[in-house]
N, CA, C and O of each residue as an XYZ file, in Angstrom:
920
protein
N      83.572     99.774    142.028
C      82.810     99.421    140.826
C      81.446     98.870    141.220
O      81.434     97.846    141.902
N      80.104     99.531    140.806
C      79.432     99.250    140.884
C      78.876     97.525    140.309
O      79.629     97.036    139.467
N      78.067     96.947    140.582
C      77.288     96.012    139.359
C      76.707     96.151    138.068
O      76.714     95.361    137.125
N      76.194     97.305    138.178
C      75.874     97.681    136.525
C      77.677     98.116    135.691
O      78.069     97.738    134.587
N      78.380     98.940    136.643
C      79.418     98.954    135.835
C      80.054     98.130    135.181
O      80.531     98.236    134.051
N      80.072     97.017    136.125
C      80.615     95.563    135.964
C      80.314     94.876    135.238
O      81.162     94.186    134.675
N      78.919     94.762    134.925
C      78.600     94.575    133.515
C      78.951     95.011    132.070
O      78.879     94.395    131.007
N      79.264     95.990    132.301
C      80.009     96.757    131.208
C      81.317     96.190    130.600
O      81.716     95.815    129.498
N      81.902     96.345    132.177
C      83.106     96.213    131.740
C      83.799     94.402    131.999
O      84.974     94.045    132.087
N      82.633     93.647    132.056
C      83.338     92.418    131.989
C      83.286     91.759    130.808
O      82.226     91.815    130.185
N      84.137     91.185    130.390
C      84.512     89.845    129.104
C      85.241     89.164    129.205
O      86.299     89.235    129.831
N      84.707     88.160    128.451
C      85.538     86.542    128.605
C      86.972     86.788    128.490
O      87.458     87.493    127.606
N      87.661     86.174    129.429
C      88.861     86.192    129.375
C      89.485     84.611    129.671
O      89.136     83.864    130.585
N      90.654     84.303    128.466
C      90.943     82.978    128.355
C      92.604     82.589    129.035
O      93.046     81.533    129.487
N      93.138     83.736    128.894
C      94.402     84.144    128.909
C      94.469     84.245    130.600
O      93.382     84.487    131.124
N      95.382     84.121    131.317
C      95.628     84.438    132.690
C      97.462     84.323    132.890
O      98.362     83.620    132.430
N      97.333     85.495    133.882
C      98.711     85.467    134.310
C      98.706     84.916    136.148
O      97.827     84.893    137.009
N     100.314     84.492    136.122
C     100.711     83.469    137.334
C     100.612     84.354    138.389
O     101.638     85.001    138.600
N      99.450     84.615    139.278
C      99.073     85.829    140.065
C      98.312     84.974    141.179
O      97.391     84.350    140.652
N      98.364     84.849    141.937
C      97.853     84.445    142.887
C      96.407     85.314    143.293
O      96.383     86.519    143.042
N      95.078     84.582    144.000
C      93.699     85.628    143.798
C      94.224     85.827    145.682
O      94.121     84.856    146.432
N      94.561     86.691    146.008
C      94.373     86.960    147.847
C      93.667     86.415    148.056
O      92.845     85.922    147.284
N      93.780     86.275    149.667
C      93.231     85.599    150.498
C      91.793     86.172    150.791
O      90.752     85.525    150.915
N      91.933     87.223    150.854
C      90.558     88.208    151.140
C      89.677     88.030    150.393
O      88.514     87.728    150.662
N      90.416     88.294    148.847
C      89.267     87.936    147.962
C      88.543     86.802    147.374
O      87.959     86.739    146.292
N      88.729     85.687    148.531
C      88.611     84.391    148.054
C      87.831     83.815    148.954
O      87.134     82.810    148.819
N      88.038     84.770    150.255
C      87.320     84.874    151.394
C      85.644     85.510    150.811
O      84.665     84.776    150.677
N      85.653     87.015    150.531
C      84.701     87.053    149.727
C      83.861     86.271    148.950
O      82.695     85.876    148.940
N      84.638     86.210    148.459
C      83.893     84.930    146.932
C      82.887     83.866    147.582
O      81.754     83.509    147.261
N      83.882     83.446    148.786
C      83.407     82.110    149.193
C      82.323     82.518    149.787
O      81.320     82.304    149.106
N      82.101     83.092    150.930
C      80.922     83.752    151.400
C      79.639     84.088    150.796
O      78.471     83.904    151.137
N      80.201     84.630    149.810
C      78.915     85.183    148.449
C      78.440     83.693    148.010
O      77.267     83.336    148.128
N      79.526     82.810    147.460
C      78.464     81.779    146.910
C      77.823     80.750    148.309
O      76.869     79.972    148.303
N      78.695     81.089    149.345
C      77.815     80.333    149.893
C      76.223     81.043    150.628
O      75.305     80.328    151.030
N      76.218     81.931    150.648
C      74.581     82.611    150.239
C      74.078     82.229    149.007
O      72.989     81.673    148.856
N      75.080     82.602    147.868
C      74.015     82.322    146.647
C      73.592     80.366    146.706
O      72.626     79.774    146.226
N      74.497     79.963    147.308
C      73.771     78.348    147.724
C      72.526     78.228    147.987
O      71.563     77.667    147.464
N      72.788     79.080    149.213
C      71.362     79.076    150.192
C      70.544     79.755    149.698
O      69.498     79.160    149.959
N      70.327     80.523    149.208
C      69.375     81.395    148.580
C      68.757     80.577    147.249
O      67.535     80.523    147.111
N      69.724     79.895    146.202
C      69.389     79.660    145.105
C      69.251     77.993    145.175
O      68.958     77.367    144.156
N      69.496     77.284    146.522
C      69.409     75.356    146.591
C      70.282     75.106    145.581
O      69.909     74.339    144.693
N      71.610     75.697    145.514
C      72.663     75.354    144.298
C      74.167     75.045    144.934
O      74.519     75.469    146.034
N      74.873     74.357    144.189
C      75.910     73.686    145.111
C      77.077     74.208    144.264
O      77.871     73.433    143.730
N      77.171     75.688    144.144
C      77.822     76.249    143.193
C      79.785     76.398    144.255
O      80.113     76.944    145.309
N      80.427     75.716    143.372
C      81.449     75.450    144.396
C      83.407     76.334    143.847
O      83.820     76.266    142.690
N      84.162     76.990    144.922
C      85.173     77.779    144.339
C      86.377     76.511    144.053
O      86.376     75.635    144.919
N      87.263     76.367    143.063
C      88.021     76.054    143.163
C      89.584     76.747    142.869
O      89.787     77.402    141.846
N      90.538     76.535    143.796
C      91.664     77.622    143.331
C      92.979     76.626    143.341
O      92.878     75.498    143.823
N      94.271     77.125    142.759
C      95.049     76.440    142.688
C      95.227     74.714    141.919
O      95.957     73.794    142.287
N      94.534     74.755    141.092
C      93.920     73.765    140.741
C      94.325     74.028    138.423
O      93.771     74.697    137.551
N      95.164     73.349    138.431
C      95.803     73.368    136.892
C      95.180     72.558    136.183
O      94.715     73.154    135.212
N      94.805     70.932    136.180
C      94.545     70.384    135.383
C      93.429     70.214    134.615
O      93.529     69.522    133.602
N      92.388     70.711    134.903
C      90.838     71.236    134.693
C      91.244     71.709    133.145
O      90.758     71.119    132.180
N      92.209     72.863    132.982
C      92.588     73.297    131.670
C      93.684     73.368    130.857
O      93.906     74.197    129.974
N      94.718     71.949    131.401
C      95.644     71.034    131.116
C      95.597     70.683    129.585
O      96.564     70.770    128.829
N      94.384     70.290    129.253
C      94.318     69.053    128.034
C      93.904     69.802    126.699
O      93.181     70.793    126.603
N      94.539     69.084    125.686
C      94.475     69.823    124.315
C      93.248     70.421    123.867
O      93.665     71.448    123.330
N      92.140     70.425    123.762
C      91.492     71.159    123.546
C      91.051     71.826    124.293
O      89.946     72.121    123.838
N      91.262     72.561    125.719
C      91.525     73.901    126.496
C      92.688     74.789    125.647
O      92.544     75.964    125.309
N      93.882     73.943    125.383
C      94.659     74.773    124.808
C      94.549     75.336    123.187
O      95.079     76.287    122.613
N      93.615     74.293    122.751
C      92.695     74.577    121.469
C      92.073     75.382    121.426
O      91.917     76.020    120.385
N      91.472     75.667    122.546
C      90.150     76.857    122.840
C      91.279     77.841    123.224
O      90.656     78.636    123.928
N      92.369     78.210    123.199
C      93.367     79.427    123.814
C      93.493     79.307    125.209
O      94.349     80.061    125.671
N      92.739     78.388    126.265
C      92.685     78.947    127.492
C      94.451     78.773    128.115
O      95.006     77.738    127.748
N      94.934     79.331    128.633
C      96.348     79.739    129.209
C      96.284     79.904    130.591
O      95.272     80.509    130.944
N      97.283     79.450    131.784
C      97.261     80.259    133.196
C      96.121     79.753    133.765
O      95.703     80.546    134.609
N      95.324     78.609    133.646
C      93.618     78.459    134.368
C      94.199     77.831    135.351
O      94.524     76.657    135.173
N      94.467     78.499    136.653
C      94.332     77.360    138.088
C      93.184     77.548    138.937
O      93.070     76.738    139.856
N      92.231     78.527    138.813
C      91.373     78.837    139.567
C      89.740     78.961    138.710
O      89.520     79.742    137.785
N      89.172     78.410    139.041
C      87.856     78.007    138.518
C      86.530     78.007    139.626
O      86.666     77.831    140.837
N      85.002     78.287    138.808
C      84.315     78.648    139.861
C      83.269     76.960    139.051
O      82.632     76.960    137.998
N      83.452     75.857    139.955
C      82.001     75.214    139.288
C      81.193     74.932    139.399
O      80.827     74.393    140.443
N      80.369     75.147    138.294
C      78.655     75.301    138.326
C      77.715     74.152    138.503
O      77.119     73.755    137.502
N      77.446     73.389    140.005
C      76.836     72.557    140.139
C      75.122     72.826    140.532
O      74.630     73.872    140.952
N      74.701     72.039    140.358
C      72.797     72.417    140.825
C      72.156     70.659    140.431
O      72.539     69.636    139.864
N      70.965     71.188    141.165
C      70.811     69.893    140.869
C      69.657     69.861    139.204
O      69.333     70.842    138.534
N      69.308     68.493    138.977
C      69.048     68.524    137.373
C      67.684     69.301    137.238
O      66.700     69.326    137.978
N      67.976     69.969    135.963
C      66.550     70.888    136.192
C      66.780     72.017    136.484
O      65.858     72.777    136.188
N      68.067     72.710    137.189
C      67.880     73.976    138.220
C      68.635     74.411    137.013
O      67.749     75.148    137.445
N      69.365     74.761    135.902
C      69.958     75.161    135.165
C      69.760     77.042    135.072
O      70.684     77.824    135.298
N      68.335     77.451    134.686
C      68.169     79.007    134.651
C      68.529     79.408    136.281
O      69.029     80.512    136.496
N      68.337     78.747    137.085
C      68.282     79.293    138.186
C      70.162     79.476    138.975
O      70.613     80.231    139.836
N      70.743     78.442    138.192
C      71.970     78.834    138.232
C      72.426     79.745    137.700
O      72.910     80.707    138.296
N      72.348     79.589    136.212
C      72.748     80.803    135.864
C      72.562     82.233    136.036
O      73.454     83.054    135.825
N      71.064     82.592    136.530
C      71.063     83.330    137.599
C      72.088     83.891    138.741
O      72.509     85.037    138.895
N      72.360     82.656    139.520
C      72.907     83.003    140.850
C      74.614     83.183    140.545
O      75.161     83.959    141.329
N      75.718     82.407    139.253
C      76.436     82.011    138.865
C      76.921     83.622    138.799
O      77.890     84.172    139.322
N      75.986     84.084    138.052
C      76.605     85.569    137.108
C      76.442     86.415    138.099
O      77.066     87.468    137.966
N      75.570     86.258    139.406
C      76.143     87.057    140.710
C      77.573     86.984    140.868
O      78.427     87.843    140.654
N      77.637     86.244    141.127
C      79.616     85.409    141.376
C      80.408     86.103    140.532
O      81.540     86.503    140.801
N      79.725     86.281    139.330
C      81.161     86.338    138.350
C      81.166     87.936    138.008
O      81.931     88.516    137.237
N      80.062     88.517    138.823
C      80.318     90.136    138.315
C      80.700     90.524    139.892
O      81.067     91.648    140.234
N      80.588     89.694    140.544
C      81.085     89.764    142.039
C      83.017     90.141    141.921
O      83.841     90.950    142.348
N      82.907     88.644    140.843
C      84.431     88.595    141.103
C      85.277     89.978    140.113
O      86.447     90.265    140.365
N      84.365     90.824    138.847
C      84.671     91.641    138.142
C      85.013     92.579    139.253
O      86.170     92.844    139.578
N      83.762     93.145    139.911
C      84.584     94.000    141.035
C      85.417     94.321    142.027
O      85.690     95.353    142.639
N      85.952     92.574    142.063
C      86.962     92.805    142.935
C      88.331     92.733    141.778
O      89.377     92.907    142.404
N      88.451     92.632    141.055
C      89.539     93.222    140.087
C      89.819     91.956    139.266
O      90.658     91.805    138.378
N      88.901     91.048    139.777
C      89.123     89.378    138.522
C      88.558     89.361    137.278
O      87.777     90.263    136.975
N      88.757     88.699    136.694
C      88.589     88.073    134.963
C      88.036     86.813    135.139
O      88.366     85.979    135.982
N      87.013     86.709    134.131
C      86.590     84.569    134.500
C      85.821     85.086    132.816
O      85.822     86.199    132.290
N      85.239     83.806    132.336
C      85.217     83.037    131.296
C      84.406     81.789    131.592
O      84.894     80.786    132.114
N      83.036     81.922    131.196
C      81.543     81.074    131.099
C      82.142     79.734    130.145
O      82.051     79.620    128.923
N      82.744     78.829    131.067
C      83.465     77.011    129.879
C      82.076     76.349    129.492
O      81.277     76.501    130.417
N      81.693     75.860    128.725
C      80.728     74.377    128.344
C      81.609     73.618    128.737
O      81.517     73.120    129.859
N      82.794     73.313    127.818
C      82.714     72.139    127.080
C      84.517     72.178    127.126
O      85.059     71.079    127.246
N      85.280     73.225    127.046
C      86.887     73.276    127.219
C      87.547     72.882    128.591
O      88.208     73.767    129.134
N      87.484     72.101    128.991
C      87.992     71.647    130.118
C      87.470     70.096    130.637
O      86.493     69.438    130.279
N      88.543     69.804    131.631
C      88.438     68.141    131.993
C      88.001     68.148    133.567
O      88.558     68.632    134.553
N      86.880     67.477    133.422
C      86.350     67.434    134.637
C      87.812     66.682    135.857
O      88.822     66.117    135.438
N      87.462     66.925    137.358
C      88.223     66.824    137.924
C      87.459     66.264    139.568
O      87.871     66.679    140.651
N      86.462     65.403    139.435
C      85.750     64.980    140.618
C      86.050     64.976    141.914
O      85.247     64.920    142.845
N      87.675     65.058    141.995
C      88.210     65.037    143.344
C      88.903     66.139    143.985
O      89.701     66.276    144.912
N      88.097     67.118    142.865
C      88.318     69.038    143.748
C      86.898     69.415    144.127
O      86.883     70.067    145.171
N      85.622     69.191    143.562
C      83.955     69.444    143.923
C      83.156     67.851    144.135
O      83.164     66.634    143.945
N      82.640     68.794    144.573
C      81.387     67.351    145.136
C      80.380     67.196    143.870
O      79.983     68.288    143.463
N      79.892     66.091    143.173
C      78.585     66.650    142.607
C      77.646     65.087    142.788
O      77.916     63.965    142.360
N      76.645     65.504    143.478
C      75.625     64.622    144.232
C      75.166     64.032    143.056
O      75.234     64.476    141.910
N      74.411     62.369    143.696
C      73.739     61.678    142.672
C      72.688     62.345    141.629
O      72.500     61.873    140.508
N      71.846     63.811    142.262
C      70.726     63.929    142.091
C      71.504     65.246    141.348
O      70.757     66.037    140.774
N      72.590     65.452    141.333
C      73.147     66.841    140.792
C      74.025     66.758    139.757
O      74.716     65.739    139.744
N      74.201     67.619    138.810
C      75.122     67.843    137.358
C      76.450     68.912    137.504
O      76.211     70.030    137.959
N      77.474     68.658    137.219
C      77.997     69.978    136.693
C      77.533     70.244    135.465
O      77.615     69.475    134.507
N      76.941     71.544    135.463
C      76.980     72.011    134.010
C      77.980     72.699    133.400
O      78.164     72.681    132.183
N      78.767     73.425    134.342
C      79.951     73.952    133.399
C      80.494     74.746    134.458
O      79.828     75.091    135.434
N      81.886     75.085    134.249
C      83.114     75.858    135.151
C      82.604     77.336    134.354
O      81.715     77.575    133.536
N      83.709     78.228    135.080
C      83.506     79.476    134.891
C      85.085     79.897    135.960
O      85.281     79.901    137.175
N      86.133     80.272    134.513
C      87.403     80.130    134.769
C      87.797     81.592    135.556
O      87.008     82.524    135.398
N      88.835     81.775    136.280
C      88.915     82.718    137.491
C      90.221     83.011    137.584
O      91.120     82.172    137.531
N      90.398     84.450    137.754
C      91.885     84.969    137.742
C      92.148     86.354    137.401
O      91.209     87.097    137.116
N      93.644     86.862    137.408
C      94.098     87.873    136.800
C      94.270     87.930    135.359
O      95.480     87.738    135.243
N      93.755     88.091    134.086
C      93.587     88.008    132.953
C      95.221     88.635    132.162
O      95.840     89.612    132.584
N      95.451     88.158    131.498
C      96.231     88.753    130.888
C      96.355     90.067    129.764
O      97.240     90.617    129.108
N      94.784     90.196    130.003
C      94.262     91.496    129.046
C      92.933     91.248    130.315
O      92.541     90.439    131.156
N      92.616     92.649    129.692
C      90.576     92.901    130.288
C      89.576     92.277    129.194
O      88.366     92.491    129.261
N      90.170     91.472    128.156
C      89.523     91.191    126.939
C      88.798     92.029    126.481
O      88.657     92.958    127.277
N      88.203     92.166    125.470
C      87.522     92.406    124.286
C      85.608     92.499    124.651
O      84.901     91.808    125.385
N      85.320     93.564    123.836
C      83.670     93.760    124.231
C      83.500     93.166    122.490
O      84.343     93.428    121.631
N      82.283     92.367    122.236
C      81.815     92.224    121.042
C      80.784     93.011    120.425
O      80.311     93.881    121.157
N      80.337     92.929    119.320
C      79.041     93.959    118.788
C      78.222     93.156    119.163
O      78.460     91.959    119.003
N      77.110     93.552    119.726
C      75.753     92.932    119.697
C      75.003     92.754    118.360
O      74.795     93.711    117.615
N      74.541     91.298    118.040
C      73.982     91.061    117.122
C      72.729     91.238    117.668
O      71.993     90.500    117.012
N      72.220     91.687    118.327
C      70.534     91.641    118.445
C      70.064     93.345    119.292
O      70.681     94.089    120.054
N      68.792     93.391    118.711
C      68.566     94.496    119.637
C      67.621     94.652    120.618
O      67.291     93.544    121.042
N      67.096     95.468    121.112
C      65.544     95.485    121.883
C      64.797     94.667    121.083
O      64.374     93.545    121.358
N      64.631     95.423    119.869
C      63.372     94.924    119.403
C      63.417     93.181    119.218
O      62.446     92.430    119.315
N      64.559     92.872    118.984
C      64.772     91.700    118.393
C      64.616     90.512    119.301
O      64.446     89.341    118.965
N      64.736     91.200    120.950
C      64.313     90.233    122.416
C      63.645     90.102    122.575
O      63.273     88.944    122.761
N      62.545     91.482    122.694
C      61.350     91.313    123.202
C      59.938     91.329    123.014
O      59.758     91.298    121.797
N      58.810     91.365    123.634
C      57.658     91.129    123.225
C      56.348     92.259    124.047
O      56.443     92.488    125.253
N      55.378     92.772    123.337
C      54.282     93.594    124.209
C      53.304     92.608    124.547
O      52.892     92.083    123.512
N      52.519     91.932    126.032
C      51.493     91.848    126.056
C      50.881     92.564    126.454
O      49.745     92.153    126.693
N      51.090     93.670    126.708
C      49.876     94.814    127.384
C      49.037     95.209    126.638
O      49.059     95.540    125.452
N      47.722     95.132    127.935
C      46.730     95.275    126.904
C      46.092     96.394    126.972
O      45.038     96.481    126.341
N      46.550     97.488    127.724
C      46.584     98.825    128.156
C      46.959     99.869    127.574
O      46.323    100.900    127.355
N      48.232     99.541    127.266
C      48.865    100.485    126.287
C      49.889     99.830    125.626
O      51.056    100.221    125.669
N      49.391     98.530    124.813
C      50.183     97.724    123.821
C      50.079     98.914    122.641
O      49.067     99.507    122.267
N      51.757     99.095    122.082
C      51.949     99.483    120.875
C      53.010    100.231    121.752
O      54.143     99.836    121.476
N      52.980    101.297    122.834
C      53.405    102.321    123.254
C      54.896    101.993    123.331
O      55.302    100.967    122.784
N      55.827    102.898    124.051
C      57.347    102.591    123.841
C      57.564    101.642    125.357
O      56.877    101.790    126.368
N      58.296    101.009    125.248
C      58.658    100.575    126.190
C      58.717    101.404    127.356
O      58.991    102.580    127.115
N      58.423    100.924    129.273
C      59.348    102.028    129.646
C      60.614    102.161    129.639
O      61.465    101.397    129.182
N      60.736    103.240    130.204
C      62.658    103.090    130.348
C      63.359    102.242    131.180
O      64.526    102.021    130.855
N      62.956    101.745    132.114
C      63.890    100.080    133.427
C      63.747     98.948    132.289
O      64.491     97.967    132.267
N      62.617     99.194    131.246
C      62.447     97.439    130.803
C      63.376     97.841    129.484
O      63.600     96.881    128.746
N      63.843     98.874    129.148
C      64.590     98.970    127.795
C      65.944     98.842    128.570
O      66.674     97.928    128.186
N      66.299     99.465    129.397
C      67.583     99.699    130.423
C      67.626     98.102    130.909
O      68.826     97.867    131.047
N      66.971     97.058    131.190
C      67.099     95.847    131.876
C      67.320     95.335    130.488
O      68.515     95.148    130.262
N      66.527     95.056    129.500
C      67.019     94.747    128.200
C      68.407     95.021    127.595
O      69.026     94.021    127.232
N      68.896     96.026    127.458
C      69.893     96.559    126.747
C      71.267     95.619    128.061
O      72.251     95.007    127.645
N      70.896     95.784    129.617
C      72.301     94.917    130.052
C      71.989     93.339    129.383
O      72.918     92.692    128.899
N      70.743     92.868    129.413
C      70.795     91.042    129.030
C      71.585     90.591    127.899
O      72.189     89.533    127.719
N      71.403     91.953    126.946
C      71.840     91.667    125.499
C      73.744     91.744    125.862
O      74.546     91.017    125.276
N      74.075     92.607    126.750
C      75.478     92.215    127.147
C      75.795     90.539    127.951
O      76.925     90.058    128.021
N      74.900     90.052    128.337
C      74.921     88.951    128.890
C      75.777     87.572    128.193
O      75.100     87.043    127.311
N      76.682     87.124    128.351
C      77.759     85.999    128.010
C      76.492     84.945    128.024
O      75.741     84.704    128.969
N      76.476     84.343    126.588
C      75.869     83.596    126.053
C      76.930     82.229    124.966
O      78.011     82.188    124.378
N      75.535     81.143    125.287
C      76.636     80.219    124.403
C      76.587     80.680    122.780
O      75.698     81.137    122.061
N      77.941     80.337    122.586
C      78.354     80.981    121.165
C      77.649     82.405    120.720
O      77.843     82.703    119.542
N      77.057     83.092    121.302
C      76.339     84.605    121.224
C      75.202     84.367    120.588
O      74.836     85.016    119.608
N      74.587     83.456    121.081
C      73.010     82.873    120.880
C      71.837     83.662    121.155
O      70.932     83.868    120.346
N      71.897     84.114    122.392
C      71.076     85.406    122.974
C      69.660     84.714    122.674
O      68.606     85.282    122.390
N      69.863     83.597    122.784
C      68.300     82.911    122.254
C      67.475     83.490    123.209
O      67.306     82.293    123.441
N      66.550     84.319    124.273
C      65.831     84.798    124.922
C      64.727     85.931    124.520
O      64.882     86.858    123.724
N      63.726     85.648    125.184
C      62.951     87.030    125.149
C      62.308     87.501    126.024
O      61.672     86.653    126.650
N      62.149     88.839    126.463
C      61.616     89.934    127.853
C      60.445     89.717    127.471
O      60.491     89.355    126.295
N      59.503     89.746    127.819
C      57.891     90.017    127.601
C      57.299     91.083    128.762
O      57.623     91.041    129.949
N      56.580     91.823    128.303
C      56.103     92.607    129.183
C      54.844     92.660    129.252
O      54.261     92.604    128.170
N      53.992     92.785    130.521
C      52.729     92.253    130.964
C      52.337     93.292    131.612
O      53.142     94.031    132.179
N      51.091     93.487    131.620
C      50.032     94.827    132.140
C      50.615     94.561    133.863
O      50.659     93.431    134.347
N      50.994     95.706    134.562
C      51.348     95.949    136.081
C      52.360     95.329    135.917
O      52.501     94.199    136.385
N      53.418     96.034    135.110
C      55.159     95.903    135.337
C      55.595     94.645    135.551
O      56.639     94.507    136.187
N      54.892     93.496    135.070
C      55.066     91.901    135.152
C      55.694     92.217    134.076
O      55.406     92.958    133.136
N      57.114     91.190    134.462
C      58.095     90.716    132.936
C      58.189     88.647    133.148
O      58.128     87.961    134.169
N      58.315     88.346    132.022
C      58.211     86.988    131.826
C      60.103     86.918    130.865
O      60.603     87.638    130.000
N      60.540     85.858    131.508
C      61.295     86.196    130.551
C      61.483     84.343    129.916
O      61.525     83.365    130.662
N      61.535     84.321    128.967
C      61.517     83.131    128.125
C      62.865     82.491    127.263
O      63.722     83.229    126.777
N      62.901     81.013    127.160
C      64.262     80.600    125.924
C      63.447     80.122    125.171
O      62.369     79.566    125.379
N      64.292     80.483    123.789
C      63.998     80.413    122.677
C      64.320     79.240    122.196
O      64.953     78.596    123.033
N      64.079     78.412    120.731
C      64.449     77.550    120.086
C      66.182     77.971    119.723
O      66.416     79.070    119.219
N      67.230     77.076    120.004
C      68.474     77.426    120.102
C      69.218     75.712    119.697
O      68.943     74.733    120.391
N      70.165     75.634    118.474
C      70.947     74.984    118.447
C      71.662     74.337    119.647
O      71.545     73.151    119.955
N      72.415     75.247    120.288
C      72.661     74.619    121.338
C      71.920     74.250    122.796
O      72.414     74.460    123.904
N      70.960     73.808    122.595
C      69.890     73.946    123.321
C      70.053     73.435    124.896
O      69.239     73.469    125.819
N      71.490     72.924    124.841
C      71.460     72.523    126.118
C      72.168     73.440    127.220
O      72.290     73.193    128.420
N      72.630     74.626    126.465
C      72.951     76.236    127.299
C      71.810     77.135    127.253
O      71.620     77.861    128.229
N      70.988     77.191    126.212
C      69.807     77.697    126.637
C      69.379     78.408    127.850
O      69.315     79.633    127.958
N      69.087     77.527    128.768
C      68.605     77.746    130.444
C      69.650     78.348    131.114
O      69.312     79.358    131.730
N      70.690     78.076    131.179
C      71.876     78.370    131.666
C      72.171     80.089    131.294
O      72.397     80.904    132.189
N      72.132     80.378    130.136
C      72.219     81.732    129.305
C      70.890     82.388    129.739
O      70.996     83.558    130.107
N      69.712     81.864    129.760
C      68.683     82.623    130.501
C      68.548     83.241    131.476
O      68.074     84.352    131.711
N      69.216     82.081    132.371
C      69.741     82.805    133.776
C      70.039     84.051    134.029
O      69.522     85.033    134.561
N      71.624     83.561    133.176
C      72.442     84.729    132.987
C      72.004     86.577    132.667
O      72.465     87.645    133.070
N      70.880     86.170    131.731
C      70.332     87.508    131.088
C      69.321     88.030    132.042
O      69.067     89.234    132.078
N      68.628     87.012    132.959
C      67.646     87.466    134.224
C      68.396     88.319    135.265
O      68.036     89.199    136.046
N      69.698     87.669    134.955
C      70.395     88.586    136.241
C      70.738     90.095    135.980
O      70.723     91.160    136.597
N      71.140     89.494    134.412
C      71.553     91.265    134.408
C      70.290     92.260    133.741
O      70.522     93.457    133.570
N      69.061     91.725    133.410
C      68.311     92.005    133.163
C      67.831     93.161    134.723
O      67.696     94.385    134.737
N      67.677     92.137    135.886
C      67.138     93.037    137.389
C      68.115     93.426    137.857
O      67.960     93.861    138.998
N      69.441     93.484    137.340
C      70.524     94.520    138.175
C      70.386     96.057    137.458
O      70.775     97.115    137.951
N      69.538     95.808    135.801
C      69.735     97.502    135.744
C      68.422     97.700    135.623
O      68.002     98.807    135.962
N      67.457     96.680    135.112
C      66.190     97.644    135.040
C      65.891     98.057    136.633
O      65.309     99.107    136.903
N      66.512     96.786    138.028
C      65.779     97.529    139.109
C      64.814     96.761    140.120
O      63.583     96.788    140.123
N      65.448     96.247    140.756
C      63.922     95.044    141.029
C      62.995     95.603    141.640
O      62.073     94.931    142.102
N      63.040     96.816    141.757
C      61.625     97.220    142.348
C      60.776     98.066    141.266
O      59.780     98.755    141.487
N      61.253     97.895    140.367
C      60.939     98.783    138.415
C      59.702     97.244    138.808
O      58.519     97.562    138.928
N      59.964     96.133    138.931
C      58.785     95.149    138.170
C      59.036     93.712    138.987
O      59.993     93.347    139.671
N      57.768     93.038    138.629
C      58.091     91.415    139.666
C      58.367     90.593    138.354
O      57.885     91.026    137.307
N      59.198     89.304    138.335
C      59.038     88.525    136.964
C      57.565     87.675    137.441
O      56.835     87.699    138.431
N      57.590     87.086    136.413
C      56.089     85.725    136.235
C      56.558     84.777    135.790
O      55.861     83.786    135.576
């Protein structure tokens, strides 16, 4: 499975069955985030075997079932887009190796004495890990191209988009967002410069986090050599 496929075909999944993740693939995992560490100055950390995180009544309020394995999302304060960025590497990482995970805020009980999180650093949120008990569910997109993005070109403002920045658009809008906020917008700039921006959003404190998210899958299909961001 490719990464663009993986995009496709991943969704939140709350449900998990008593499956153990191999050794190999955990081996993987770990490796990957510990590049995406180094690469991204993020202290993004695996946890497995680990139940009580989604123990308490409102996990089981939220449906979550089977959670022993969790990926959490530490950085330090401030780094939020840039996690989510590196995060949704991980989690379409873990789609291709045959796992299920699920972007938490707020459904689960922190657990300080499975991750580290430094004076100068936050968890912002888990991102639950496993064999799913379904492949879950794809939703309709409430938003479209037009509805993301923006022309500044001053070259050939009006014209159609090209095709990498409609193709990088169309994966963001698949992008796992809080409550399907999709608060973001692509902007496009004379010499294949894209800007990408958050919007005014209720939940404003996933915002950055969901930005991330849509940057990533934004340059896995338009292409990173289609354009540089700004």
């Amino acid at each position: 499975m490719t990464l663009q496929e993986a995009i496709v075909a991943r969704h939140s999944v709350r449900q998990y069955i008593e499956q153990p993740i191999e050794a190999e693939k955990i081996q993987q995992l770990q490796e990957f985030i510990d590049q995406c560490n180094l690469d991204g100055n993020l202290h993004i950390q695996l946890v497995t075997d680990e139940p009580n995180a989604f123990s308490s009544i409102i996990a089981h309020y939220s449906k979550f079932r089977g959670v022993r394995n969790y990926i959490a999302m530490v950085c330090k304060k401030g780094d939020d887009v840039n996690l989510g960025y590196y995060g949704e590497k991980v989690v379409l990482l873990a789609q291709t190796l045959g796992l299920n995970t699920c972007w938490v805020g707020a459904s689960y009980r922190k657990q300080p004495d499975r991750y580290k999180v430094e004076c100068d650093e936050t968890l912002v949120c888990v991102v639950s890990l496993g064999y799913g008990v379904t492949q879950g569910v794809p939703h309709p997109l409430k938003r479209t191209v037009a509805d993301v993005t923006e022309d500044r070109r001053t070259t050939d403002h009006g014209k159609a988009f090209p095709e990498w920045f409609v193709r990088g658009v169309d994966a963001a809008l698949m992008a796992p967002t809080a409550v399907n906020q999709q608060k973001f917008t692509f902007i496009l700039h004379d010499g294949n410069k894209v800007e990408a921006q958050k919007r005014f959003a209720f939940f404003a404190s996933y915002a950055p986090i969901d930005l991330g998210i849509a940057k990533c899958h934004f340059e896995i299909s338009a292409g990173e050599r289609s354009f540089e961001w700004v």
